[in-house]
C-alpha positions as CSV (number, residue, x, y, z in Angstrom):
1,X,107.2,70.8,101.7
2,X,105.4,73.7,100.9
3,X,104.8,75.8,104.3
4,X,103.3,79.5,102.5
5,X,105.0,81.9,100.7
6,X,107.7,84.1,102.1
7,X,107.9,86.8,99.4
8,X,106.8,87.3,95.9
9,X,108.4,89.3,93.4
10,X,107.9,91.5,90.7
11,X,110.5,92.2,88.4
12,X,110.1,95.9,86.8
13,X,111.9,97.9,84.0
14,X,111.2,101.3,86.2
15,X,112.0,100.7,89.9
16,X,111.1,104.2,91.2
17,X,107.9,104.4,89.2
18,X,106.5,101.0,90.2
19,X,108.0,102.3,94.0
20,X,105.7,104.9,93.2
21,X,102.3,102.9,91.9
22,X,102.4,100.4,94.9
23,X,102.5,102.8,97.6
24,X,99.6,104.0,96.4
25,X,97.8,100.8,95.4
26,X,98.9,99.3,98.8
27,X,98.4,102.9,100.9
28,X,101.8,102.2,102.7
29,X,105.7,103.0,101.5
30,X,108.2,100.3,101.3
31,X,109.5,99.1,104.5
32,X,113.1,98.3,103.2
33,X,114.8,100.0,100.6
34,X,118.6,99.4,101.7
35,X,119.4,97.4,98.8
36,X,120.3,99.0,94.9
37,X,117.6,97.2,93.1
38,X,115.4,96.1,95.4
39,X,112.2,97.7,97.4
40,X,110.0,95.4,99.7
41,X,106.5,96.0,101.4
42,X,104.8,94.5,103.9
43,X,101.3,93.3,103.1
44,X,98.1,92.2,104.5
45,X,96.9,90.8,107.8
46,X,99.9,88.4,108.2
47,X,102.9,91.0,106.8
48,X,103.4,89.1,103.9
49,X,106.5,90.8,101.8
50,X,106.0,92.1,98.3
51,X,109.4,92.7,96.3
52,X,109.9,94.9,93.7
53,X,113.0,94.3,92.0
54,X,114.7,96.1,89.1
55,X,114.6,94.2,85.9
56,X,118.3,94.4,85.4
57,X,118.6,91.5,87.9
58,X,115.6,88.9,86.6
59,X,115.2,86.4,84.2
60,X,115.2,87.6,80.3
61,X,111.4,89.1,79.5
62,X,108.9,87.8,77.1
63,X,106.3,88.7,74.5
64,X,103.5,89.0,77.4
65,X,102.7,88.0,81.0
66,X,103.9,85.1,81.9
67,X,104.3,83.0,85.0
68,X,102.5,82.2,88.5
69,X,99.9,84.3,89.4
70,X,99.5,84.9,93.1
71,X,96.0,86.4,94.5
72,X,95.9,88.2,97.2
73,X,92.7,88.3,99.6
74,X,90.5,91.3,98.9
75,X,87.4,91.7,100.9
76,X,85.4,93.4,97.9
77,X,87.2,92.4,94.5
78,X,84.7,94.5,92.3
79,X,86.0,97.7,94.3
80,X,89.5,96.5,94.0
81,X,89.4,95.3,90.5
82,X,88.0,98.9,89.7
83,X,90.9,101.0,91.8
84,X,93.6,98.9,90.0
85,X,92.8,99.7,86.7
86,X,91.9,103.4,87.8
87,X,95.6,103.5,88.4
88,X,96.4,102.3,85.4
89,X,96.7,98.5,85.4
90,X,95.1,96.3,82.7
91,X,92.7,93.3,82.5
92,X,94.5,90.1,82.4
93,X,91.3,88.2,83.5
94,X,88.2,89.4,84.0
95,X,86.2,88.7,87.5
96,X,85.4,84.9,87.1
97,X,82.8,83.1,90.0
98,X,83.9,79.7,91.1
99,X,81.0,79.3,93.6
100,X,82.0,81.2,96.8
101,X,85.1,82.0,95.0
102,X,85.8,85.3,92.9
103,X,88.9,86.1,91.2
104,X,90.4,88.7,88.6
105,X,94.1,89.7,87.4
106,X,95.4,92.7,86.1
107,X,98.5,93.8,84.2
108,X,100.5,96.3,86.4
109,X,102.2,99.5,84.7
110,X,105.0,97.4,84.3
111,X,104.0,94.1,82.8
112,X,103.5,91.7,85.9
113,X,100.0,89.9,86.8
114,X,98.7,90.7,90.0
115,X,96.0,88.9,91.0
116,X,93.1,89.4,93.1
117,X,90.4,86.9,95.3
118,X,87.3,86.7,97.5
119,X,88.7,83.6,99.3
120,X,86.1,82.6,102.0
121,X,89.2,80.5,103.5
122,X,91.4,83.6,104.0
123,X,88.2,84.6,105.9
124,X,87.5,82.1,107.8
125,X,91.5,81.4,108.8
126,X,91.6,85.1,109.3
127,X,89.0,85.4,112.1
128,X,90.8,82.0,114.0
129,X,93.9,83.1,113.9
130,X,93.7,87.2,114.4
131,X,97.1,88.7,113.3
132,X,96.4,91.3,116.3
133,X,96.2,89.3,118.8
134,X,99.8,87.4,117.4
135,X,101.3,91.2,117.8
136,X,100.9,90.9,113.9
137,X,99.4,94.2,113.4
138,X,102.1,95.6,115.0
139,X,104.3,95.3,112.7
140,X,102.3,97.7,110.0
141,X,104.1,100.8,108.6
C-alpha cells in the first residue's frame, strides 16, 4: 500500500520567510512557486518534494509540535544538527544512537519538526541504485 512518500508538507504562518530559511538550509530555491500559497523544493538524491504551504490553508494549530516526523538522510548529523539550529531552529530531540542509527529533530522558525538521520539503509540503497545514473541528478536546480 505504502510505495514512499511523494511530498511532505509544512504548514507555516510566514510563507516568504520560511521561503527564505529553506533555501538556505537546503542551498537551492524553490522549484515551483506558481501557486498563491504554496512553494515546493526538490530534495535529496531521489528529488523528493518538500512543500511549504501557507498556514491559511492547513489544519487548525496547536499548543506545540505535533504530528509525523519525517527524517531525512544526512551523511554527518552532528554537522547538520549544528547548521540547523545556527539558523535558528530549536531542539525538539536531541541526537539519540539506536546502534548504527542516529537521529535528532528540530523546531523550524515556524513551528514544524524537521527531522534528521544517519540511516546506513539510505546508504546502502543509495550506492545500488545511483540517482545519476537514473538521470536523477539531472533534475537538480
Amino acid at each position: 500500500m505504502l510505495r514512499g512518500f511523494a511530498t511532505v508538507n509544512y504548514f507555516v504562518a510566514d510563507l516568504k520567510a520560511a521561503t527564505r530559511w529553506y533555501t538556505e538550509v537546503l542551498g537551492v530555491p524553490p522549484y515551483y512557486d506558481q501557486v498563491p500559497g504554496y512553494i515546493e523544493f526538490r530534495v535529496g538524491d531521489y528529488q523528493d518534494e518538500l512543500g511549504l504551504v501557507d498556514a491559511a490553508y492547513g489544519p487548525p494549530p496547536t499548543d506545540k509540535p505535533a504530528g509525523e516526523i519525517i527524517f531525512w538522510h544526512v551523511d554527518d548529523l552532528d554537522a547538520s544538527f549544528e547548521r540547523l539550529l545556527s539558523l535558528g531552529a530549536t531542539v525538539n530531540q536531541p541526537r539519540t544512537d539506536y546502534g548504527d542509527f542516529i537521529t535528532a529533530s528540530v523546531v523550524d522558525p515556524f513551528g514544524n519538526v524537521l527531522g534528521i538521520m544517519y540511516n546506513p539503509h539510505y546508504a546502502e540503497i543509495l550506492e545500488r541504485v545511483r540517482p545519476d545514473k537514473a538521470g536523477l541528478d539531472t533534475l537538480k536546480a
